[in-house]
mmCIF entry with sequence, helices, sheets and N, C-alpha, C, O atoms, coordinates in Angstrom:
data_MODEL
# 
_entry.id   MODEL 
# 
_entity.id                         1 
_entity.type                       polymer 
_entity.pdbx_number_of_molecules   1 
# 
_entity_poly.entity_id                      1 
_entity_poly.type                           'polypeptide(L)' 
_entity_poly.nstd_linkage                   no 
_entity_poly.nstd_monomer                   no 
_entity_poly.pdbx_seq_one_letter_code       
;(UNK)(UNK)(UNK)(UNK)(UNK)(UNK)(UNK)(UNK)(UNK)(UNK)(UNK)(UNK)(UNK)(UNK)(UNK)(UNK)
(UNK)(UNK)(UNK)(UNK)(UNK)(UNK)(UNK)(UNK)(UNK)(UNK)(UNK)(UNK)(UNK)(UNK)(UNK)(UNK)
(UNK)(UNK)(UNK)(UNK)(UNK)(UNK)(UNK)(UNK)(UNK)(UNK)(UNK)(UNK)(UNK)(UNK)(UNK)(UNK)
(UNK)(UNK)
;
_entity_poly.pdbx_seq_one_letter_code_can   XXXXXXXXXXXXXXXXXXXXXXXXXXXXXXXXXXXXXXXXXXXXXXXXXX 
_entity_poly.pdbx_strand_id                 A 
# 
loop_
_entity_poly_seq.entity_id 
_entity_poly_seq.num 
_entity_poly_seq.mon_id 
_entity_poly_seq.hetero 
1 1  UNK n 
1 2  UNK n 
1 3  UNK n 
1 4  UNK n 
1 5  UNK n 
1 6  UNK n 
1 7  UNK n 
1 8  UNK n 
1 9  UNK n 
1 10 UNK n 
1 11 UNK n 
1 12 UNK n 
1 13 UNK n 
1 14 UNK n 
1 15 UNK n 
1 16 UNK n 
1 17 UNK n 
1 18 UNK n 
1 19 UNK n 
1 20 UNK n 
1 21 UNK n 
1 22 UNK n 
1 23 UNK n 
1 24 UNK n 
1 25 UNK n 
1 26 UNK n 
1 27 UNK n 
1 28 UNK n 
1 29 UNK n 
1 30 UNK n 
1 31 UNK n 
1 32 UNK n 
1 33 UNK n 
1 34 UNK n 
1 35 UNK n 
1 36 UNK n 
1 37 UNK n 
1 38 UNK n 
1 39 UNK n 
1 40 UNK n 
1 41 UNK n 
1 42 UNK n 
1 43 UNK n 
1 44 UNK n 
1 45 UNK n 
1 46 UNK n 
1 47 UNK n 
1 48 UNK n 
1 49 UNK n 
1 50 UNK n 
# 
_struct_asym.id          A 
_struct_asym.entity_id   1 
# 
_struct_conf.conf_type_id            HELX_P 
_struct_conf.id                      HELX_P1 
_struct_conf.pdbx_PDB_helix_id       AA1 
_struct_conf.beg_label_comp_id       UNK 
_struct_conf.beg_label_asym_id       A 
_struct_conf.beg_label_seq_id        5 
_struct_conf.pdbx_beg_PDB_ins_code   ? 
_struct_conf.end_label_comp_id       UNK 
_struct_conf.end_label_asym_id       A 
_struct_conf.end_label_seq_id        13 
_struct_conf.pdbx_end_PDB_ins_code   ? 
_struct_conf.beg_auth_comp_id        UNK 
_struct_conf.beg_auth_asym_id        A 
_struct_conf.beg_auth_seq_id         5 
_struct_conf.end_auth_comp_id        UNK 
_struct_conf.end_auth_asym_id        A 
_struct_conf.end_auth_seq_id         13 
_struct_conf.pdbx_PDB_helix_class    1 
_struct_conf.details                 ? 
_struct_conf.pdbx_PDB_helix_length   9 
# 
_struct_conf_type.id          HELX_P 
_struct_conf_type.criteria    ? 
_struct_conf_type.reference   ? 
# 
_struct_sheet.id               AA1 
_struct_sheet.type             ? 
_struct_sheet.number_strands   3 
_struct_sheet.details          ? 
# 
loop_
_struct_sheet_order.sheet_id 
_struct_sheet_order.range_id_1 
_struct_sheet_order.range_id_2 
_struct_sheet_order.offset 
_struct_sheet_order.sense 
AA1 1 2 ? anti-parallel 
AA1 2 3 ? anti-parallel 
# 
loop_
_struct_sheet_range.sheet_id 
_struct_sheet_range.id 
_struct_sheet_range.beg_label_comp_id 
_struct_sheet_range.beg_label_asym_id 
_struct_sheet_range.beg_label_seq_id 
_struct_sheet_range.pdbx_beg_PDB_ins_code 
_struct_sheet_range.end_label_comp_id 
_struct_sheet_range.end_label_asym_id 
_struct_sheet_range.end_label_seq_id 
_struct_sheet_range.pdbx_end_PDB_ins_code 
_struct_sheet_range.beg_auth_comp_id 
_struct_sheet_range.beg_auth_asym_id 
_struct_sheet_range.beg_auth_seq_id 
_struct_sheet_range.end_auth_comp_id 
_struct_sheet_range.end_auth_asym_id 
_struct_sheet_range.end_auth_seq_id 
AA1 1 UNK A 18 ? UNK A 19 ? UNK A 18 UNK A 19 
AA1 2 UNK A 29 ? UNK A 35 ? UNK A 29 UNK A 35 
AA1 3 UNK A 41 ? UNK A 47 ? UNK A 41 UNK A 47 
# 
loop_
_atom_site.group_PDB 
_atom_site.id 
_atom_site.type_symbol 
_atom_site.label_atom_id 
_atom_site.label_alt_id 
_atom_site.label_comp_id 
_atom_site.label_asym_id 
_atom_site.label_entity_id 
_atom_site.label_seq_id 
_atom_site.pdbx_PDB_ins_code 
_atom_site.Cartn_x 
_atom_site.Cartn_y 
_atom_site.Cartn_z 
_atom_site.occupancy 
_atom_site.B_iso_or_equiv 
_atom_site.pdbx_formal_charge 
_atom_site.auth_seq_id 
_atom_site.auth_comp_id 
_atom_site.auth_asym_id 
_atom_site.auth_atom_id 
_atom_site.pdbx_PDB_model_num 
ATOM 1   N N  . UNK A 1 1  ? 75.684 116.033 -110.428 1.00 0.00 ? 1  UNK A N  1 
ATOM 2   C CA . UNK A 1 1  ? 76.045 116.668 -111.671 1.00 0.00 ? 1  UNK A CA 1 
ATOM 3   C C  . UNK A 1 1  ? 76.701 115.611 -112.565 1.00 0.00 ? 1  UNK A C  1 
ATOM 4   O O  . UNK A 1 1  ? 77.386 114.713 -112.077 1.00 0.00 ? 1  UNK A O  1 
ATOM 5   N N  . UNK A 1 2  ? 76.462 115.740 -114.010 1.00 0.00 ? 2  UNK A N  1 
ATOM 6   C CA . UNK A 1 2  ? 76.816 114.986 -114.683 1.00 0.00 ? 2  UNK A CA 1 
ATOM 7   C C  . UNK A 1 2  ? 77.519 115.462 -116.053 1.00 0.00 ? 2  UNK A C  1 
ATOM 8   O O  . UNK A 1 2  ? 76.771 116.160 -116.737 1.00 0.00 ? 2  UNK A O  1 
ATOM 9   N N  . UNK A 1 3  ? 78.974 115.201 -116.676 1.00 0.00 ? 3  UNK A N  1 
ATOM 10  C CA . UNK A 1 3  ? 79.074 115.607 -118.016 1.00 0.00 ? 3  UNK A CA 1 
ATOM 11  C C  . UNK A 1 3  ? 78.257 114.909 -118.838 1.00 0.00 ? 3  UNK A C  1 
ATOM 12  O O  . UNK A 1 3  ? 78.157 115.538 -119.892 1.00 0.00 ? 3  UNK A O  1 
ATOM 13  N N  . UNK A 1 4  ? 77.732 114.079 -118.858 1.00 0.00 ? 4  UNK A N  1 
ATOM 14  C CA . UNK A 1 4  ? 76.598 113.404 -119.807 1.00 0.00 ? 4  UNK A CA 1 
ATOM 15  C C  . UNK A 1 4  ? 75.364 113.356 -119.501 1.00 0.00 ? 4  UNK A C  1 
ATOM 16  O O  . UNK A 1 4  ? 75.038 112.265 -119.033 1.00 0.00 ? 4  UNK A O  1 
ATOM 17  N N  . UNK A 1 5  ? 74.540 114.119 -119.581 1.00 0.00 ? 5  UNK A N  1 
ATOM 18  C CA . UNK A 1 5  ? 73.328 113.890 -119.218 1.00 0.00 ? 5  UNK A CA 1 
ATOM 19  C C  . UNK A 1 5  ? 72.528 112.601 -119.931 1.00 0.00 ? 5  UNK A C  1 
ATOM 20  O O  . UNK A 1 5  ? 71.849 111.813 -119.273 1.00 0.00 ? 5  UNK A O  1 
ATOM 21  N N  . UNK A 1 6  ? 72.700 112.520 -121.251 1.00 0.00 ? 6  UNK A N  1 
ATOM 22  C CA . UNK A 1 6  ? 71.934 111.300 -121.989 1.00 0.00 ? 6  UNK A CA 1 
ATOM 23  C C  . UNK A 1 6  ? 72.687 110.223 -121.403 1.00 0.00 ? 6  UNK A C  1 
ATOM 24  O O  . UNK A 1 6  ? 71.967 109.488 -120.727 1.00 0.00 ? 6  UNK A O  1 
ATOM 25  N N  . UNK A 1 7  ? 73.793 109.918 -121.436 1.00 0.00 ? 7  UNK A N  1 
ATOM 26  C CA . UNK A 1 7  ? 74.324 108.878 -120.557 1.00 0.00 ? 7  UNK A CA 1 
ATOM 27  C C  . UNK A 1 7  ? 73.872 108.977 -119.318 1.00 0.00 ? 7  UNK A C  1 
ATOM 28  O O  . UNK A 1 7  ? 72.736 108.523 -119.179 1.00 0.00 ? 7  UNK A O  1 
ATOM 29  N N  . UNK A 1 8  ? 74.188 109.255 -118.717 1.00 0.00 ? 8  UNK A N  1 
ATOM 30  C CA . UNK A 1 8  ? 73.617 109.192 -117.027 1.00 0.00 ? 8  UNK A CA 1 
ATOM 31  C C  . UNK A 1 8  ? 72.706 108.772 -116.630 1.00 0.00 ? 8  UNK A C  1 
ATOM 32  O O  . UNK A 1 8  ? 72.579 107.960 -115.713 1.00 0.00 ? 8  UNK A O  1 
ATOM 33  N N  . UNK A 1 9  ? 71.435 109.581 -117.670 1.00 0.00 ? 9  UNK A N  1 
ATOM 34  C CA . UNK A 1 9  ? 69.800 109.028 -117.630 1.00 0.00 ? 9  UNK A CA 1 
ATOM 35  C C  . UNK A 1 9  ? 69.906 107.665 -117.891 1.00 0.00 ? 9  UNK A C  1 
ATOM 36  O O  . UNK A 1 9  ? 69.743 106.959 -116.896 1.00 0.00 ? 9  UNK A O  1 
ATOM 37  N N  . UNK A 1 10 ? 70.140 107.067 -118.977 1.00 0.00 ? 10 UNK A N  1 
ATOM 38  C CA . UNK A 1 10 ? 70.243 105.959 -119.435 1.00 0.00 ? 10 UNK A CA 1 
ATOM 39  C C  . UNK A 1 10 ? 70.833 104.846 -118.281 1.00 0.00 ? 10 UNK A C  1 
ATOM 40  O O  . UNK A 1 10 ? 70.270 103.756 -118.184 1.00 0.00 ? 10 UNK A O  1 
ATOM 41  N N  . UNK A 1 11 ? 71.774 105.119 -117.578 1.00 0.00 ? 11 UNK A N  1 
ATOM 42  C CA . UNK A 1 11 ? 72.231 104.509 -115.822 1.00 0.00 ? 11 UNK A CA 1 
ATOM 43  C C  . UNK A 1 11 ? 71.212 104.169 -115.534 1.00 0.00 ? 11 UNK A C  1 
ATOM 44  O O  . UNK A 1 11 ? 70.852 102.992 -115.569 1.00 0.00 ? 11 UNK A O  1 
ATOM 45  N N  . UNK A 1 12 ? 70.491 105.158 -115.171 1.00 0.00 ? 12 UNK A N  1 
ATOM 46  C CA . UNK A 1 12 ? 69.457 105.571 -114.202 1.00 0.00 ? 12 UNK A CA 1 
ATOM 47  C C  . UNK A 1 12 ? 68.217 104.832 -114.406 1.00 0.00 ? 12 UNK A C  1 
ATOM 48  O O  . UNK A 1 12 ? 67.458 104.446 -113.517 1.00 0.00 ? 12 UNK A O  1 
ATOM 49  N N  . UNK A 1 13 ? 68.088 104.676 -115.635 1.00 0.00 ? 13 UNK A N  1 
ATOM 50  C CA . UNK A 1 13 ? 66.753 103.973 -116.366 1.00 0.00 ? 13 UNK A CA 1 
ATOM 51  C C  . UNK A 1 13 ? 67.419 102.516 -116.312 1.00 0.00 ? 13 UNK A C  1 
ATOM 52  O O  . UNK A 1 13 ? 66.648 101.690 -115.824 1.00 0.00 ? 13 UNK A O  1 
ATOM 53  N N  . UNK A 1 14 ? 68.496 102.070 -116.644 1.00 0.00 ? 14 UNK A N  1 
ATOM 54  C CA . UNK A 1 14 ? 68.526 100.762 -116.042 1.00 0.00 ? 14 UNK A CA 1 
ATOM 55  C C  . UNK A 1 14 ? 68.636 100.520 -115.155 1.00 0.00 ? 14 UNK A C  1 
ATOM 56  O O  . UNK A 1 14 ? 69.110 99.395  -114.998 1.00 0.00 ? 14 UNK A O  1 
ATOM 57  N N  . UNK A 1 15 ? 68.306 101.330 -113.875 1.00 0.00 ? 15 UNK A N  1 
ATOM 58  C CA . UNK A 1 15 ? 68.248 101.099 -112.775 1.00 0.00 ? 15 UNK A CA 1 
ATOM 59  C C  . UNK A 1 15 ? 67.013 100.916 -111.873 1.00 0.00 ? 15 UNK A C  1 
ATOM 60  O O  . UNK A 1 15 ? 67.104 100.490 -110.722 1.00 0.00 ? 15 UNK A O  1 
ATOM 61  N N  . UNK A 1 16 ? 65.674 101.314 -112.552 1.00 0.00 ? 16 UNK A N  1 
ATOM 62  C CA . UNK A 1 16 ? 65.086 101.510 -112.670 1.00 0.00 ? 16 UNK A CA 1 
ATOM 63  C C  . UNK A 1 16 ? 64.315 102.990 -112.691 1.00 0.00 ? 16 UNK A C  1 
ATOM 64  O O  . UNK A 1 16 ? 63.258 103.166 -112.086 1.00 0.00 ? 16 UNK A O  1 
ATOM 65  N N  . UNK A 1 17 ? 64.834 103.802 -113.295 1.00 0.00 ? 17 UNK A N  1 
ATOM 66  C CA . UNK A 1 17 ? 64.158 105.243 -112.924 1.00 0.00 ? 17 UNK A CA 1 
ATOM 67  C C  . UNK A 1 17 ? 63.317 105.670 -114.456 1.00 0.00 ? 17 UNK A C  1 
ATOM 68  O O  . UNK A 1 17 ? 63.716 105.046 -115.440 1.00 0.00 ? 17 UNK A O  1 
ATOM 69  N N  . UNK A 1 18 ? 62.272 106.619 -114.666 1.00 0.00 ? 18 UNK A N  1 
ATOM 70  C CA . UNK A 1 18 ? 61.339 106.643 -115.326 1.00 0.00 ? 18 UNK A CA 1 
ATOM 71  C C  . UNK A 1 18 ? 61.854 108.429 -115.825 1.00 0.00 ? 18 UNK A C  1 
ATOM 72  O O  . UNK A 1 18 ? 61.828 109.390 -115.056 1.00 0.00 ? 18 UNK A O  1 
ATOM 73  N N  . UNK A 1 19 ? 62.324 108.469 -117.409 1.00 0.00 ? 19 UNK A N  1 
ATOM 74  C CA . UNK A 1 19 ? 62.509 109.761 -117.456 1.00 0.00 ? 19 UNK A CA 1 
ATOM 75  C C  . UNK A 1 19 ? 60.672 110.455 -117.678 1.00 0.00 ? 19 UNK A C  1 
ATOM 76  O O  . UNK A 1 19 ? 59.718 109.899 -118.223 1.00 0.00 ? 19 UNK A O  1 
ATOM 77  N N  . UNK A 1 20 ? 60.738 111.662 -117.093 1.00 0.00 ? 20 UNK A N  1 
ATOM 78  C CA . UNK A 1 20 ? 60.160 112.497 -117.471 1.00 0.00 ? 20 UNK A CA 1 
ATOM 79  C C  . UNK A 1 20 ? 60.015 113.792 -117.915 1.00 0.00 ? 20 UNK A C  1 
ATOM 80  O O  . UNK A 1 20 ? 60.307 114.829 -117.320 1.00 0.00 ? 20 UNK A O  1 
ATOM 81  N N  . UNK A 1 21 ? 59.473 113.627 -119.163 1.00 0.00 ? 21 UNK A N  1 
ATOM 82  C CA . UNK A 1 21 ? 59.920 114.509 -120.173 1.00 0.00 ? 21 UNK A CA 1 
ATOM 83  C C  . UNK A 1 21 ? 61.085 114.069 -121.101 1.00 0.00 ? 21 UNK A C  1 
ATOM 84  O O  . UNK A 1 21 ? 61.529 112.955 -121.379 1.00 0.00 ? 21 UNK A O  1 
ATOM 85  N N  . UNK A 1 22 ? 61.561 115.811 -121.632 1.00 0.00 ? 22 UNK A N  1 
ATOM 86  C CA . UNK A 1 22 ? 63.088 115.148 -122.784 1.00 0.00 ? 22 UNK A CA 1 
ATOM 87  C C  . UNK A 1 22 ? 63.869 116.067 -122.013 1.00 0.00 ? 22 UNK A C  1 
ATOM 88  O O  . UNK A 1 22 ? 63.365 116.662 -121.061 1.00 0.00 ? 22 UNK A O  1 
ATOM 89  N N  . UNK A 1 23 ? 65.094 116.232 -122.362 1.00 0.00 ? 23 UNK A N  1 
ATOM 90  C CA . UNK A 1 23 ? 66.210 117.018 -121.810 1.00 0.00 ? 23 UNK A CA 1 
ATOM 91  C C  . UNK A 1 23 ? 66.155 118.422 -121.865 1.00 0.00 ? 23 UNK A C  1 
ATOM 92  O O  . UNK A 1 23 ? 66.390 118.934 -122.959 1.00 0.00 ? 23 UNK A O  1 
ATOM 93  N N  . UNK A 1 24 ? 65.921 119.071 -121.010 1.00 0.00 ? 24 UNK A N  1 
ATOM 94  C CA . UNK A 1 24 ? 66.074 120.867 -120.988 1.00 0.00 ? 24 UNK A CA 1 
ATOM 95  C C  . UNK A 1 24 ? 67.069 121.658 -121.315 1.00 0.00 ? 24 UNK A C  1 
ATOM 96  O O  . UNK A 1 24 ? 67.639 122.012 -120.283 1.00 0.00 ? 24 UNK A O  1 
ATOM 97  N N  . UNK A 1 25 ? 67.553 122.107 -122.257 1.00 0.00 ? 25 UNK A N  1 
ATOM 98  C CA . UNK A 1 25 ? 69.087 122.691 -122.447 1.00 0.00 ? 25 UNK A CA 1 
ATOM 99  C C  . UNK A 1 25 ? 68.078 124.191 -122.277 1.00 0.00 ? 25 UNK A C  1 
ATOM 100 O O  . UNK A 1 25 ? 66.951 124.430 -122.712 1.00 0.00 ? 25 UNK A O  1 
ATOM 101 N N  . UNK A 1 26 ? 68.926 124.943 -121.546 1.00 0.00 ? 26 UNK A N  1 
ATOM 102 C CA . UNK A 1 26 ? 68.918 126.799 -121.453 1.00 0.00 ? 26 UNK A CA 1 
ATOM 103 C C  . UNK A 1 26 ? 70.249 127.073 -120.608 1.00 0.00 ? 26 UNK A C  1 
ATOM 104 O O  . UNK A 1 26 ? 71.186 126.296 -120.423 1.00 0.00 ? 26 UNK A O  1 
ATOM 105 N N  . UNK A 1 27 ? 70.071 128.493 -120.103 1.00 0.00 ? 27 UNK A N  1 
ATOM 106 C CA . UNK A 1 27 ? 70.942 129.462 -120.910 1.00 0.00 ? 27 UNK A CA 1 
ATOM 107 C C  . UNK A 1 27 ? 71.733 128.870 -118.870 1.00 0.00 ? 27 UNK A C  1 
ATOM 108 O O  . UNK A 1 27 ? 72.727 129.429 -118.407 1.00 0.00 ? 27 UNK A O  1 
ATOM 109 N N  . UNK A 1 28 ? 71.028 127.833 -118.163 1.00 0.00 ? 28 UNK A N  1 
ATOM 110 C CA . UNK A 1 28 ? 72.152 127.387 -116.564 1.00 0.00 ? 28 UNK A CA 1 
ATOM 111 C C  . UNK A 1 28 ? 72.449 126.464 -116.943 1.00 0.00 ? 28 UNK A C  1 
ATOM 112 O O  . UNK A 1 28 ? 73.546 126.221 -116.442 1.00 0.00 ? 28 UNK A O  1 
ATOM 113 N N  . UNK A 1 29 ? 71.977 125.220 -117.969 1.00 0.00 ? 29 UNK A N  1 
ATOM 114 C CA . UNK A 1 29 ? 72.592 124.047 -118.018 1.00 0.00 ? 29 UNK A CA 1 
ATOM 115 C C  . UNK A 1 29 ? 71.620 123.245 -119.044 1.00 0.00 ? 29 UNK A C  1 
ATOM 116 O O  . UNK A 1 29 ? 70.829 123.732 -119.851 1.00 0.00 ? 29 UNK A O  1 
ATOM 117 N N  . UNK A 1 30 ? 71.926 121.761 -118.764 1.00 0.00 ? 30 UNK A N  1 
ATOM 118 C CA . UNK A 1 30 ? 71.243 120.746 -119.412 1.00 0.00 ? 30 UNK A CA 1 
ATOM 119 C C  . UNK A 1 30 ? 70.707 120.163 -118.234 1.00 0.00 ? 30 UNK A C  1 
ATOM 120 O O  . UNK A 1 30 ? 71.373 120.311 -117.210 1.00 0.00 ? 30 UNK A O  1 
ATOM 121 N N  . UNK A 1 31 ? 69.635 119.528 -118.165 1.00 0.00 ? 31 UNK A N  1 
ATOM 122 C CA . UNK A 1 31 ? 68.689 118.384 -117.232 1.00 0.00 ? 31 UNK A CA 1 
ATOM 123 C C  . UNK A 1 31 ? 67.935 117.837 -117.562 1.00 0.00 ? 31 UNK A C  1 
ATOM 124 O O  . UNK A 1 31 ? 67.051 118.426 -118.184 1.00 0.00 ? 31 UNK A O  1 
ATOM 125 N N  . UNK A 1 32 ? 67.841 116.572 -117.375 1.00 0.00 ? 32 UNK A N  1 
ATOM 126 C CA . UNK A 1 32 ? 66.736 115.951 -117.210 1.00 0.00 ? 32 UNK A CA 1 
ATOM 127 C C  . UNK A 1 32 ? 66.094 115.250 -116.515 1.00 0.00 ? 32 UNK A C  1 
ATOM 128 O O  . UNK A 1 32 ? 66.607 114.329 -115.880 1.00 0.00 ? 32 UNK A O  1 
ATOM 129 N N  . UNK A 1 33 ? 64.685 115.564 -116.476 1.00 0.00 ? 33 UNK A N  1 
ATOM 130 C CA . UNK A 1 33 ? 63.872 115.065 -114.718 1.00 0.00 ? 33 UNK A CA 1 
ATOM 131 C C  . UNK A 1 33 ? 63.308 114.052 -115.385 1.00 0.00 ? 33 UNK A C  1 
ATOM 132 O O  . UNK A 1 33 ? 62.740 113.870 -116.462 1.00 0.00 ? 33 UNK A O  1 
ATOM 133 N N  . UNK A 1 34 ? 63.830 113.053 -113.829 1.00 0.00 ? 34 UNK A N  1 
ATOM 134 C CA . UNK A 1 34 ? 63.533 111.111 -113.925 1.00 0.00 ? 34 UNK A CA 1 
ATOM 135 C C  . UNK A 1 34 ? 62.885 111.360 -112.319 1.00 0.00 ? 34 UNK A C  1 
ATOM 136 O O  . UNK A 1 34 ? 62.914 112.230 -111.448 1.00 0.00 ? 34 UNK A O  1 
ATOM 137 N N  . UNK A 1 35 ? 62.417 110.293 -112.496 1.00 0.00 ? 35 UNK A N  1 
ATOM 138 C CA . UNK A 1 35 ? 61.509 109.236 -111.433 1.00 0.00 ? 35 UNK A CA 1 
ATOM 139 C C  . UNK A 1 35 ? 62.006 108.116 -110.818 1.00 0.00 ? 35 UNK A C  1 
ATOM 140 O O  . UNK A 1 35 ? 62.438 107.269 -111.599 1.00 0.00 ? 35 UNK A O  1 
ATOM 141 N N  . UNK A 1 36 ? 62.087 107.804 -109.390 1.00 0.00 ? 36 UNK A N  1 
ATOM 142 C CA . UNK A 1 36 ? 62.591 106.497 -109.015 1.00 0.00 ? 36 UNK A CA 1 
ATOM 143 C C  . UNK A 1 36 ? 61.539 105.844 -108.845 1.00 0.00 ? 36 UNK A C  1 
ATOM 144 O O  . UNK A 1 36 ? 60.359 106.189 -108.906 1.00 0.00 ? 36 UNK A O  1 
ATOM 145 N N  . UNK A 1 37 ? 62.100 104.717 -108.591 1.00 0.00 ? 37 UNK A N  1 
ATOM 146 C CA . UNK A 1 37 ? 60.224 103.531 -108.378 1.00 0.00 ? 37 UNK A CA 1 
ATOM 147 C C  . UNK A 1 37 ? 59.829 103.829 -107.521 1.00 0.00 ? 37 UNK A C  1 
ATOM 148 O O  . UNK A 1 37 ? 58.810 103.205 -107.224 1.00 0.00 ? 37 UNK A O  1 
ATOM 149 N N  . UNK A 1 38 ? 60.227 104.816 -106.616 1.00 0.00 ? 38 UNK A N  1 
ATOM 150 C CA . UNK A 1 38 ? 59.074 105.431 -105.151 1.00 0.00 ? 38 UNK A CA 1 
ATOM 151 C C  . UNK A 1 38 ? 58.434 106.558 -105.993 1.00 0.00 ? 38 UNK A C  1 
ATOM 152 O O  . UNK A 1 38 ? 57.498 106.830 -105.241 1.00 0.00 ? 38 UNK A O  1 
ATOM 153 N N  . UNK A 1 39 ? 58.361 107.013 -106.561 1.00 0.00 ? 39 UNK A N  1 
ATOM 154 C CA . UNK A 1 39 ? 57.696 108.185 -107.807 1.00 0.00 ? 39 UNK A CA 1 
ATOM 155 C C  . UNK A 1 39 ? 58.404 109.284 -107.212 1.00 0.00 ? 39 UNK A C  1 
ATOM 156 O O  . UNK A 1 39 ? 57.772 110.325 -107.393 1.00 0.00 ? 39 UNK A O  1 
ATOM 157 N N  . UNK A 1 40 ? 59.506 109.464 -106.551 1.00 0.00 ? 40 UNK A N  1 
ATOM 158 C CA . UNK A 1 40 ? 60.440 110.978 -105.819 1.00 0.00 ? 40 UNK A CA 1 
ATOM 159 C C  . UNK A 1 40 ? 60.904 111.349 -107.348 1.00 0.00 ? 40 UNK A C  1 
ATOM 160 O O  . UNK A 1 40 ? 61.566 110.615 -108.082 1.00 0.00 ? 40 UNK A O  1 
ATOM 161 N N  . UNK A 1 41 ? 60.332 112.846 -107.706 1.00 0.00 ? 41 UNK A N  1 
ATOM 162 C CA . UNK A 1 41 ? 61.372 112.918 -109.068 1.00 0.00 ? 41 UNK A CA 1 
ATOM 163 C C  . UNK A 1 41 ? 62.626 113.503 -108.326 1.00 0.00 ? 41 UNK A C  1 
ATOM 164 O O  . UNK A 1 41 ? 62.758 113.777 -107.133 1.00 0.00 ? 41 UNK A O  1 
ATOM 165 N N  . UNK A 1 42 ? 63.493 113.615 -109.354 1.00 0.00 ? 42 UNK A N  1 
ATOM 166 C CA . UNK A 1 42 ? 65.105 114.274 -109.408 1.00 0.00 ? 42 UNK A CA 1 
ATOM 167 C C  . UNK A 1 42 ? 65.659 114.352 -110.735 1.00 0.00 ? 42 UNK A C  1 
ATOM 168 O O  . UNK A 1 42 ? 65.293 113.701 -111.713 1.00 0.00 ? 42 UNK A O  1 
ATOM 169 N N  . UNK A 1 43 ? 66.444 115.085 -110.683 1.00 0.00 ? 43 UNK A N  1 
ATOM 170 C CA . UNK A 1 43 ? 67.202 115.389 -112.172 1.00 0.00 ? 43 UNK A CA 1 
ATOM 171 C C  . UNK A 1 43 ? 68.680 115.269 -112.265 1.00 0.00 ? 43 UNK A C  1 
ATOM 172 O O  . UNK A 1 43 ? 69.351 115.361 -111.237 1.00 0.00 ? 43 UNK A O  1 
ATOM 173 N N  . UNK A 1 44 ? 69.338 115.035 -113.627 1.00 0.00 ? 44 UNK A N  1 
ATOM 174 C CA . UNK A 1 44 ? 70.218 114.807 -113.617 1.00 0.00 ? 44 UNK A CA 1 
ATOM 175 C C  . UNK A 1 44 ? 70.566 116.088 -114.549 1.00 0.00 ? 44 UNK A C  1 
ATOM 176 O O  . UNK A 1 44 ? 69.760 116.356 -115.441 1.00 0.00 ? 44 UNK A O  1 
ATOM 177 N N  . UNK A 1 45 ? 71.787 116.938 -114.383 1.00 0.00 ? 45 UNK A N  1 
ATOM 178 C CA . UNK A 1 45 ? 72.332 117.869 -114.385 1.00 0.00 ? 45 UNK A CA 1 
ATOM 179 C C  . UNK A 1 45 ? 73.609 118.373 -115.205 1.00 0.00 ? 45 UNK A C  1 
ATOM 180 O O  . UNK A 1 45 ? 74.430 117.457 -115.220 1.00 0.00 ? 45 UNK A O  1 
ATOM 181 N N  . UNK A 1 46 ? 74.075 119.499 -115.895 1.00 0.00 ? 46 UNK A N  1 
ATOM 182 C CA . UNK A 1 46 ? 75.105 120.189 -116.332 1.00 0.00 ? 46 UNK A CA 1 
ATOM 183 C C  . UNK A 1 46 ? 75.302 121.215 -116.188 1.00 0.00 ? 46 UNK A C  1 
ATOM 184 O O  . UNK A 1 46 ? 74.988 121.878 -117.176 1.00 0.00 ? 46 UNK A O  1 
ATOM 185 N N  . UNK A 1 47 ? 75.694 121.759 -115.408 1.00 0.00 ? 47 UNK A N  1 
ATOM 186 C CA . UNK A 1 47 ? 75.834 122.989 -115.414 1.00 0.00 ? 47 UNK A CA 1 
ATOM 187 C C  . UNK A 1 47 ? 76.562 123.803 -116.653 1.00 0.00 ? 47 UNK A C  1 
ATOM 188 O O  . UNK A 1 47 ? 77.543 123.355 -117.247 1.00 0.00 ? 47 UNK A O  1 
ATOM 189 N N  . UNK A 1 48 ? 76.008 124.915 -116.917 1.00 0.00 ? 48 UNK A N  1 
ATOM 190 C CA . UNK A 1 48 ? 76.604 125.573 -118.368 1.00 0.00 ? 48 UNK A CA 1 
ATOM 191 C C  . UNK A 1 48 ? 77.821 125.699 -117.971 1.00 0.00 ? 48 UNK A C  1 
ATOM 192 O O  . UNK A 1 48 ? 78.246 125.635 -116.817 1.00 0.00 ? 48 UNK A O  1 
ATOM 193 N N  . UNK A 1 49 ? 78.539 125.930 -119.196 1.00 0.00 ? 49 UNK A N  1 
ATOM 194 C CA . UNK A 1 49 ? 80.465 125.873 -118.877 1.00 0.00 ? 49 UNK A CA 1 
ATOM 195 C C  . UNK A 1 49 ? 80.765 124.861 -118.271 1.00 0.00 ? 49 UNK A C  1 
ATOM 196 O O  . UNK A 1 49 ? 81.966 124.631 -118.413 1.00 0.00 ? 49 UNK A O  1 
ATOM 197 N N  . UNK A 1 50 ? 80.280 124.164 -117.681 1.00 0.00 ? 50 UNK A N  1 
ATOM 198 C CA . UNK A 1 50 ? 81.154 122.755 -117.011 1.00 0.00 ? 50 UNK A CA 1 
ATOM 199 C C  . UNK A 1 50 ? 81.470 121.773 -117.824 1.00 0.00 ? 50 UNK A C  1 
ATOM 200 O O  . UNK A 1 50 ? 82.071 120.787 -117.397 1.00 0.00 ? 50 UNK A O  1 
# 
């Protein structure tokens, strides 16, 4: 979980990870799904109210 999702991604991408897509905001949170260089996706996270 992350309070920054655009920050975080941005970590992540210099780390090497591949976003996919743009950021999802609804009514559980914010996310956005990245890629590591093994192609495993995962997302980085907010939960609403947090």
């Amino acid at each position: 979980m992350s309070e920054d999702v655009p920050a975080a991604s941005d970590a992540a991408e210099a780390l090497g990870a591949v976003r996919i897509g743009k950021i999802h905001i609804d009514t559980v949170g914010t996310f956005q799904v990245l890629q590591d260089p093994e192609g495993n996706e995962w997302c980085v996270v907010r939960a609403a109210g947090a």
